[in-house]
C-alpha positions as CSV (number, residue, x, y, z in Angstrom):
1,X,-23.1,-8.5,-1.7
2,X,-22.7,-12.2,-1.1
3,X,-21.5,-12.9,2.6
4,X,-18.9,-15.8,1.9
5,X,-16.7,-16.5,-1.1
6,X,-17.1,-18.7,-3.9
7,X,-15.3,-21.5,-4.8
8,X,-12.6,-19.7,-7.0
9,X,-12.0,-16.7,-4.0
10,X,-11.5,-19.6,-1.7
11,X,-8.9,-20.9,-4.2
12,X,-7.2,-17.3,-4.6
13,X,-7.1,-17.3,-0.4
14,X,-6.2,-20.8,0.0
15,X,-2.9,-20.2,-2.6
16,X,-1.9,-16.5,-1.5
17,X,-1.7,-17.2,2.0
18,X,0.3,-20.7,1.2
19,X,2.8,-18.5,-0.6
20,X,3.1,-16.6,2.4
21,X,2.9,-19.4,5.0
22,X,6.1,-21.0,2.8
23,X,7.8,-18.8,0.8
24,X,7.5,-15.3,3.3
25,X,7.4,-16.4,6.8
26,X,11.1,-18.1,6.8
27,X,13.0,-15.0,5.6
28,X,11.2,-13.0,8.1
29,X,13.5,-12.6,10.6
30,X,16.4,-12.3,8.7
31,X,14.9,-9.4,6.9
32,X,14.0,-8.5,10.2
33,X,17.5,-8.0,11.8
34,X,19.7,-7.3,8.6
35,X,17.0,-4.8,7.1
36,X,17.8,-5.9,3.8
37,X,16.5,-8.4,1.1
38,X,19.3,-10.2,-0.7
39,X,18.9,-9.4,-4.5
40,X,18.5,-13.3,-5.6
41,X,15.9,-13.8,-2.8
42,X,13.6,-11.1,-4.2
43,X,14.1,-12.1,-7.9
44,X,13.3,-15.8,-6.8
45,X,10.4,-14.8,-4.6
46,X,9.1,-12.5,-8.0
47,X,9.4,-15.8,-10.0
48,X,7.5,-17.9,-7.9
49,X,4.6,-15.2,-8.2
50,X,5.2,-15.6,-12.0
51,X,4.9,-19.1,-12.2
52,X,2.1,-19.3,-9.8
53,X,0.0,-16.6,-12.5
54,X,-0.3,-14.3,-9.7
55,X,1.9,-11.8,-10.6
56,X,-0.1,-8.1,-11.7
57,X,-3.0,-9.8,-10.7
58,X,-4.5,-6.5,-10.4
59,X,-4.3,-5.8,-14.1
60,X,-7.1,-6.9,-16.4
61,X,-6.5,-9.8,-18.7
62,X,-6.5,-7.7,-22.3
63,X,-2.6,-6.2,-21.3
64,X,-1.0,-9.7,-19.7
65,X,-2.7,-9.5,-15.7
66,X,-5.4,-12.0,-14.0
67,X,-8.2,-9.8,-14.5
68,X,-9.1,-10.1,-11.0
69,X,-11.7,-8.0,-9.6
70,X,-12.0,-5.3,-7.2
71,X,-12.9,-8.1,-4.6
72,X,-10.5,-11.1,-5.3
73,X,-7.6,-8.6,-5.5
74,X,-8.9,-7.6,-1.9
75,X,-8.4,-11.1,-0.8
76,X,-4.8,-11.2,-2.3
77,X,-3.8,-7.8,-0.5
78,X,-5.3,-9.5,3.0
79,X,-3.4,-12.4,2.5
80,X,-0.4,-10.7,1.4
81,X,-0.9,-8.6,4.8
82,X,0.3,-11.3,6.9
83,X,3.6,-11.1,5.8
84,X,6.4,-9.1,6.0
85,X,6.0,-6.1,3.6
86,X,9.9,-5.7,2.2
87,X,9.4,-9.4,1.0
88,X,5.8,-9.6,-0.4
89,X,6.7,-6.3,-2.2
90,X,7.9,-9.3,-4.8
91,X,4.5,-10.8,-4.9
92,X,4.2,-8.3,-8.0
93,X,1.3,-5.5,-8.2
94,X,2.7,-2.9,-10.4
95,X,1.0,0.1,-9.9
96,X,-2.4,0.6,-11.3
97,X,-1.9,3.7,-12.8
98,X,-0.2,2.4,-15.3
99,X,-3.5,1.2,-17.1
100,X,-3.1,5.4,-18.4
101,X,-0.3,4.7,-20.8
102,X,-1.0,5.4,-24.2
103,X,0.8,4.3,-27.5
104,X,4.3,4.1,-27.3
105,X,4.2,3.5,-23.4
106,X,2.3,0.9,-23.5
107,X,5.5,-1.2,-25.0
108,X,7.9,0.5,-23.0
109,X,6.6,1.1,-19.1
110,X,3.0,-1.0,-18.7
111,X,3.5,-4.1,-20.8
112,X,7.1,-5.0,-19.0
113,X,5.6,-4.2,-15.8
114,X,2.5,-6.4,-16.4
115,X,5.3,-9.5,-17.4
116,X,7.7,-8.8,-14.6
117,X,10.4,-7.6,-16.6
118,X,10.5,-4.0,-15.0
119,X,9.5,-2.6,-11.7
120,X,7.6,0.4,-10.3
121,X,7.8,3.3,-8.1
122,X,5.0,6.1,-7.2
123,X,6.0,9.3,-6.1
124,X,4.2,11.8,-4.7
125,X,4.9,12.9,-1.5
126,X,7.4,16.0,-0.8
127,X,8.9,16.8,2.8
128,X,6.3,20.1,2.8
129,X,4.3,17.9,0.4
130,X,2.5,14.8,2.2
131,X,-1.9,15.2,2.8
132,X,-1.5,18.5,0.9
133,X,-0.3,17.4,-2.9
134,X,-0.9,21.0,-4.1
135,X,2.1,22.2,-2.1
136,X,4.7,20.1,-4.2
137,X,7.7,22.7,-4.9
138,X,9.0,19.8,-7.3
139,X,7.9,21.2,-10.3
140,X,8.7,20.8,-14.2
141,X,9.3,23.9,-16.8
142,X,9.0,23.7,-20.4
143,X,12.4,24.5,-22.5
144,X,13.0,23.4,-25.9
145,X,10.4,21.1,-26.4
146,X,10.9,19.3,-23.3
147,X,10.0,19.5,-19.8
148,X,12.7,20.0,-17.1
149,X,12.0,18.6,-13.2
150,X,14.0,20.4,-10.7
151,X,12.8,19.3,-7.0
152,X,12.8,16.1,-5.0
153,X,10.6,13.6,-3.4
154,X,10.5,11.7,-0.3
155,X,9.1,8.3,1.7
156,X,9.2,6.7,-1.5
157,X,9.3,3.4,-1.0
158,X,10.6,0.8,-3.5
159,X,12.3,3.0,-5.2
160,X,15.8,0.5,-4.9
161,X,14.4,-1.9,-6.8
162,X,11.9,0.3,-9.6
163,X,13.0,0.5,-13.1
164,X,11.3,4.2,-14.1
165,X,9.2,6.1,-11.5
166,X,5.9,7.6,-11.9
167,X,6.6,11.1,-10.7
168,X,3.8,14.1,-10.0
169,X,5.2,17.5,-10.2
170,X,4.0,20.8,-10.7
171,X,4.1,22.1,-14.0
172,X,1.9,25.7,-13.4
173,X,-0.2,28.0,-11.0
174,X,-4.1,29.2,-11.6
175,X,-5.5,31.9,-9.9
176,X,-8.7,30.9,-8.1
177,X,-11.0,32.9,-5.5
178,X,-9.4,30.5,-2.5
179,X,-6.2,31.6,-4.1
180,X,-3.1,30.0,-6.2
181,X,-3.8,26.4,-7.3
182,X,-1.0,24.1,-8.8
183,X,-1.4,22.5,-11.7
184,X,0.0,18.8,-11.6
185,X,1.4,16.7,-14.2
186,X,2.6,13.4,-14.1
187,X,5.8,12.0,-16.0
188,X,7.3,8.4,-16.4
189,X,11.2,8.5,-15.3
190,X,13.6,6.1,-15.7
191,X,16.1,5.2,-13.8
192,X,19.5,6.8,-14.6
193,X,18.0,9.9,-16.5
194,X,20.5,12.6,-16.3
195,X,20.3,14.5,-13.4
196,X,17.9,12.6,-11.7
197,X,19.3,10.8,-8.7
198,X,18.3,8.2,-6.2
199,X,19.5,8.5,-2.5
200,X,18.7,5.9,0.6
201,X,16.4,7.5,2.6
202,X,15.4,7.6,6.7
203,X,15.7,4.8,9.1
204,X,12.5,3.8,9.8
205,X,10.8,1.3,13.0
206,X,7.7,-0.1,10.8
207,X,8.5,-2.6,7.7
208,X,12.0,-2.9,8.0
209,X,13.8,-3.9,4.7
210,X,10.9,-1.8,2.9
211,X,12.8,1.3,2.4
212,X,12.2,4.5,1.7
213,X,13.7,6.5,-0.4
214,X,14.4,10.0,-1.6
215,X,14.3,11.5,-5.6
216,X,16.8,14.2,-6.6
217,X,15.3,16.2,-9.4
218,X,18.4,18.6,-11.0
219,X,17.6,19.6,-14.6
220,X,16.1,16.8,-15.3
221,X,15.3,16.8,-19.0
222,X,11.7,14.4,-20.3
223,X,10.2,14.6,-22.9
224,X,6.6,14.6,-23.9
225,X,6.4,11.2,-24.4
226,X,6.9,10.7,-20.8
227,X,3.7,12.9,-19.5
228,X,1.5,10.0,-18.1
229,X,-2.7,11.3,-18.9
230,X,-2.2,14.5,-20.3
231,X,-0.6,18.0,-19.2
232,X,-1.6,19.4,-15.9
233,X,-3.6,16.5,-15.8
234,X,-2.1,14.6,-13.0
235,X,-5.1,15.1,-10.7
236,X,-7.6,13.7,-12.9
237,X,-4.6,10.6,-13.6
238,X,-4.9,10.6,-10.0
239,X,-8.6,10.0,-8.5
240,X,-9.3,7.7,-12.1
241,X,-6.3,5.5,-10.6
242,X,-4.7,5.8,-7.0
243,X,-7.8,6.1,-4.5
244,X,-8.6,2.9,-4.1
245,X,-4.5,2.3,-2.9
246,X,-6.6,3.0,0.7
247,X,-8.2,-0.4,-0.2
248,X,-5.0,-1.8,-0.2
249,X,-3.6,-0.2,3.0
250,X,-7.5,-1.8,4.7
251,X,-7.1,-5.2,3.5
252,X,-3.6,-5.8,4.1
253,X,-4.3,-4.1,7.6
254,X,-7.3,-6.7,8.1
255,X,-4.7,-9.4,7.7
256,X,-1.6,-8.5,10.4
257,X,-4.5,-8.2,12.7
258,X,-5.7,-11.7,11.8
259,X,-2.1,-13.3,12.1
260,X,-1.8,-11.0,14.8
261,X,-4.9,-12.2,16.5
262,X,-4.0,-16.0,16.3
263,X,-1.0,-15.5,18.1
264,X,-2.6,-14.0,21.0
265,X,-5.1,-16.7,20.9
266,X,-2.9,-19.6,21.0
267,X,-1.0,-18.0,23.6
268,X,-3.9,-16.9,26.0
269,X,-4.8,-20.7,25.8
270,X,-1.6,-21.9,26.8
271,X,0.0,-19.4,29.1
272,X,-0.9,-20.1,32.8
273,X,-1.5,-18.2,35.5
274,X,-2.7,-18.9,39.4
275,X,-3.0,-22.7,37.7
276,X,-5.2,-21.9,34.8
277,X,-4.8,-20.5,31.6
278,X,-5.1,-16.8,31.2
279,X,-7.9,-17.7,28.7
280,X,-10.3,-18.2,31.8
281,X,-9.5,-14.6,33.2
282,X,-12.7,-12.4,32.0
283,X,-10.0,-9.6,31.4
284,X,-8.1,-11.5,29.2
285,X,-11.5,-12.9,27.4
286,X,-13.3,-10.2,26.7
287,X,-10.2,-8.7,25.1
288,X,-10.2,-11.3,23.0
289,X,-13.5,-10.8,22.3
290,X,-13.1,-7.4,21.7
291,X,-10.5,-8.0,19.2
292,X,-11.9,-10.9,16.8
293,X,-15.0,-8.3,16.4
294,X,-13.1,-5.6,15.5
295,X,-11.1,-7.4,12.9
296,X,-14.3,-9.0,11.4
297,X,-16.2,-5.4,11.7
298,X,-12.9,-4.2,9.4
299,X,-12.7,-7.1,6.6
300,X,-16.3,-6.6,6.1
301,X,-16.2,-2.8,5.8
302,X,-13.4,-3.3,3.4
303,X,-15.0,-5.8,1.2
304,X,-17.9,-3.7,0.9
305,X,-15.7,-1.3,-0.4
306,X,-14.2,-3.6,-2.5
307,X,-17.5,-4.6,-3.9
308,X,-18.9,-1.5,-4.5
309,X,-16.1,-0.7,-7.1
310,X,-17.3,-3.9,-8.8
311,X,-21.1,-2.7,-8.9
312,X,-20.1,0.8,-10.2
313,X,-21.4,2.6,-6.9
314,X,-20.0,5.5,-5.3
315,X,-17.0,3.8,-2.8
316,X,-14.7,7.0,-1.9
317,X,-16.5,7.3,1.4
318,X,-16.6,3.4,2.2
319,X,-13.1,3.0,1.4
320,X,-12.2,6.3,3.5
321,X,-14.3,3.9,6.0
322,X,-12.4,1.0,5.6
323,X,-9.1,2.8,5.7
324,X,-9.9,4.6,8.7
325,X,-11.0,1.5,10.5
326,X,-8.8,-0.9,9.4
327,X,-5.9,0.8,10.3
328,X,-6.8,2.0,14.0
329,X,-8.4,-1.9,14.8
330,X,-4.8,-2.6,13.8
331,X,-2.9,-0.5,16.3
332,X,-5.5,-1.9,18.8
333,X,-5.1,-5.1,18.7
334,X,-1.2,-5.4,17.7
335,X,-1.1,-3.4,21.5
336,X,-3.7,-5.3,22.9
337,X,-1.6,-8.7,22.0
338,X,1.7,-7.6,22.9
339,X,-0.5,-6.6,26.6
340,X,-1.9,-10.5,26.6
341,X,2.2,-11.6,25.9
342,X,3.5,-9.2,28.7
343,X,6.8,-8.7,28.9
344,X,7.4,-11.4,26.3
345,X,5.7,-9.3,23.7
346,X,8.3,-7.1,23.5
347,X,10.9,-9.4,23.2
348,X,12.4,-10.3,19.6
349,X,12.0,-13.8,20.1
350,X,8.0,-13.2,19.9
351,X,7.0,-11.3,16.7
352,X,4.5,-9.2,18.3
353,X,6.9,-6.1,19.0
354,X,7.8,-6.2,15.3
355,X,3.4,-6.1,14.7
356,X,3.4,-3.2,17.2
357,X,5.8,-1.4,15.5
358,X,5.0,-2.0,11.7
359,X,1.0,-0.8,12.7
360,X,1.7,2.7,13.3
361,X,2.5,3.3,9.9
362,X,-0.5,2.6,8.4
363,X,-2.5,5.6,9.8
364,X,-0.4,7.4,8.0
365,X,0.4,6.3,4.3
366,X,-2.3,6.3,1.8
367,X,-3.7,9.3,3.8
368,X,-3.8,9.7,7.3
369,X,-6.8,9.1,9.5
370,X,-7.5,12.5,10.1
371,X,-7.6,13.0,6.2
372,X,-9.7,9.7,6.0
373,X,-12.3,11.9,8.6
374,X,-12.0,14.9,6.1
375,X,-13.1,12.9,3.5
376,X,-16.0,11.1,4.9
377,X,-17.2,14.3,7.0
378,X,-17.2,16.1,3.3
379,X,-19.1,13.4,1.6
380,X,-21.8,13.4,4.4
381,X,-21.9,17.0,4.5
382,X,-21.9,17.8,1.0
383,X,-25.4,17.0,-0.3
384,X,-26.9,18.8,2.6
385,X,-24.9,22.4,1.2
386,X,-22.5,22.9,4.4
């Protein structure tokens, strides 16, 4: 691994976080307080991305994307990170997954994706459904050639503005010696399908204007057309395509700390106390000392991760890693910089609260940190037969 980026990665930096710096930060707050993203804003924002040739960046160059690699797209998702989330959800990345269309879906779901021209939503998670995928009740029975989805999904988030959803449901049970096991399929929906419905979902404190949203399933009729991978082969659809979302979730963690950080930088230089800057207390120091090590410890474990997937090497661990790490140095030091602000930082005239408040998602999407443990535990553990 090369420790610094080339000339092109410092281009890809320099032009994400300019988009971000101009185009994100002033609609920030009023995102912020109205909890919504007018419908021209995000169509204009989506454009920008087009014209700038960032848009499905993270889709190789043979189907319309950049071609960027596991790496570069890193550095777009820590860029991207500094902003606010309902507004760089525009700054296009269509979900990966999409790469398993075959044939006919190509034309219909990945290529308009890729192009702009129609908009993703992943859904997974189930209200008895979230770390534990194989106790979906959503489920889909054959009947007359077709399959039918009765169920629903929630915390799906972008659902108000996706064209079709990609949708895992359960579609059979195997007997195993650690008992029943679901078999999962998953199915390309689009929107306005009969009986499938799409309903607002719960008020949430983090990423306000990013909604979430809940799926209605009632006798939902798809065809096989629509089976994304092949039947009861959702899992398999799943780990080729969807793991290395944690990435994601790590790099776009490593940059809110890093905008984060700044603030509380600039702010411990100039704030003064007993007629010096707070800078020059030793408990204000090594806290901000404590913090720019933790946030370099995390882009570095994440960009490791990154790299490996561009090497070919083994990365569910590292990026288990990264996720874990990333995403608790982020509640650390969005709490430690509201504790530099005082009671400032938890005023809306600062935007520290709203950093405090959109971190304590992101120990929980994408897998939770205790799932994150599960998974590194088991691939330390593993070789050794325990």
């Amino acid at each position: 691994m090369q420790f610094g980026l080339n000339e092109e990665q410092e281009m890809i930096v320099s032009t994400v976080r300019s988009f971000v710096e101009n185009e994100i930060y002033p609609h920030e707050d009023f995102v912020e307080k109205t909890g919504e993203v007018p419908h021209a804003l995000g169509e204009a924002l989506k454009q920008k991305c087009i014209d700038l040739g960032f848009y499905a960046c993270n889709f190789p160059a043979e189907v319309g994307g950049a071609g960027l690699s596991h790496l570069d797209f890193t550095l777009v998702e820590r860029e991207l990170g500094r902003g606010s989330m309902a507004l760089t959800h525009f700054f296009g990345r269509p979900q990966n997954i999409l790469m398993a269309c075959r044939g006919a879906q190509r034309e219909k779901y990945l290529l308009p994706a890729v192009r702009g021209e129609k908009m993703d939503a992943l859904a997974m998670t189930e209200p008895d459904a979230g770390s534990d995928v194989r106790s979906m009740k959503c489920q889909a029975v054959r009947d007359s050639g077709d399959w039918v989805i009765t169920g629903s999904k929630h915390f799906i988030s972008g659902a108000e503005h996706a064209d079709f959803f990609i949708v895992f449901v359960a579609t059979g049970v195997d007997d195993t010696p650690k008992g029943p096991k679901k078999r999962i399929t998953c199915f390309l929906v689009d929107r306005g399908t009969p009986g499938f419905e799409v309903r607002e979902g719960y008020a949430s404190v983090s990423h306000r204007g990013y909604k979430n949203y809940i799926l209605y399933f009632d006798q939902c009729r798809v065809a096989d057309a629509q089976v994304l991978g092949a039947v009861d082969g959702g899992f398999e659809v799943m780990n080729e395509w969807l793991y290395a979302t944690r990435l994601t979730v790590a790099a776009m963690s490593v940059g809110r700390a890093r905008r984060c950080f700044d603030h509380a930088l600039s702010y411990a230089a100039e704030r003064r106390q007993f007629g010096q800057p707070i800078a020059k207390f030793q408990g204000v120091g090594f806290q901000v000392a404590d913090m720019i090590t933790e946030i370099d410890a995390a882009d570095w474990l994440t960009l490791a991760g990154a790299w490996r997937l561009d090497q070919g090497l083994p990365a569910n661990r590292e990026i288990a890693s990264a996720k874990l790490y990333a995403t608790e140095m982020l509640a650390r030091v969005t709490d430690t910089t509201l504790q530099i602000f005082g009671g400032m930082g938890l005023m809306t005239d600062f935007p520290i609260e709203r950093f405090w408040r959109d971190a304590r998602v992101e120990r929980i999407w994408d897998g939770t940190s205790e799932i994150q443990r599960h998974i590194i535990s088991r691939d330390l553990f593993r070789p050794l037969g325990a």
